[in-house]
C-alpha positions in Angstrom: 40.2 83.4 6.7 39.8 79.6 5.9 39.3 78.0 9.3 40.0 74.4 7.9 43.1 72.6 7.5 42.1 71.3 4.5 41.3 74.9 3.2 44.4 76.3 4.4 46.4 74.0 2.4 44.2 74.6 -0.7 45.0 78.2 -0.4 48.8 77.7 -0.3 48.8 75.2 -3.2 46.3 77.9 -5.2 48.7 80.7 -5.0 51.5 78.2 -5.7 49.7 77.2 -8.9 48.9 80.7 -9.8 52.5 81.8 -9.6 53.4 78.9 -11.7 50.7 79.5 -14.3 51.4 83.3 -14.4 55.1 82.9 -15.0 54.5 80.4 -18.2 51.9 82.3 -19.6 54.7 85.4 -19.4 57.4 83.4 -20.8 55.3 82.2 -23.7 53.7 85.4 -24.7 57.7 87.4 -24.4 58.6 83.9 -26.5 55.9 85.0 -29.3 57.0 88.8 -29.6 61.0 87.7 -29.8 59.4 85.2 -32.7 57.7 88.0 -34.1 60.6 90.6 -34.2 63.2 87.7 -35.7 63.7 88.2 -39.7 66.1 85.2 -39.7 64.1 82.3 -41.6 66.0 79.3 -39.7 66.2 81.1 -36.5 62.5 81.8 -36.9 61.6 78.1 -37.6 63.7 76.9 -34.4 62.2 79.2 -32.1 58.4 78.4 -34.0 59.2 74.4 -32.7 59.6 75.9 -29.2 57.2 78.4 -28.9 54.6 76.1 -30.8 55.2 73.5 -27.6 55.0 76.2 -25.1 51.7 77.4 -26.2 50.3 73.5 -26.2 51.4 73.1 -23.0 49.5 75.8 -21.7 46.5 74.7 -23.5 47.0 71.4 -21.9 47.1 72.8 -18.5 43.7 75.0 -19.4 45.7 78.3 -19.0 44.4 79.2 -22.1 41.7 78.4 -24.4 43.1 75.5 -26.8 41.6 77.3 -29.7 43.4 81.0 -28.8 46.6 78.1 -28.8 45.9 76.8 -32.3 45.1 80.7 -33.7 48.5 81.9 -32.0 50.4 79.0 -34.0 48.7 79.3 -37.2 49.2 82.6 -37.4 52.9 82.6 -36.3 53.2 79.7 -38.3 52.2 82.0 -41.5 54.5 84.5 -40.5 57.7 82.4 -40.4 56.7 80.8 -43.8 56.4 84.1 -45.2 59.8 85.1 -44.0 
């Protein structure tokens, strides 16, 4: 156990960023299979715009690698175009 104050609080604020981090990374990745199973063009495209800002977001924030970010929307990106 942390015997400083200053360490205890880093461990709270850790597991508060780690709850936070998890939960986006969930919500984006159950975003890019609801993209994947759509077969409606336009509906497609709308949820591309969002799921295309949710995945920069996390690459912005480091919780994932920006180039895993940039294959995720290219490749979504040619599956809505080819809808």
């Amino acid at each position: 156990m942390a015997n400083h104050k200053s360490a205890i609080k880093r461990i709270r604020s850790n597991e508060a960023k780690r709850v936070l981090n998890r939960y986006q990374h969930k919500s984006t990745r159950t975003a890019i299979k609801k993209l994947r199973d759509t077969t409606d063009k336009s509906a497609a495209q709308e949820l591309l715009k969002k799921v295309t800002s949710m995945l920069d977001r996390l690459a912005k924030k480091n919780i994932i690698h920006k180039n895993k970010a940039a294959n995720n929307k290219s490749k979504l990106t040619k599956l809505v175009n080819a809808l």
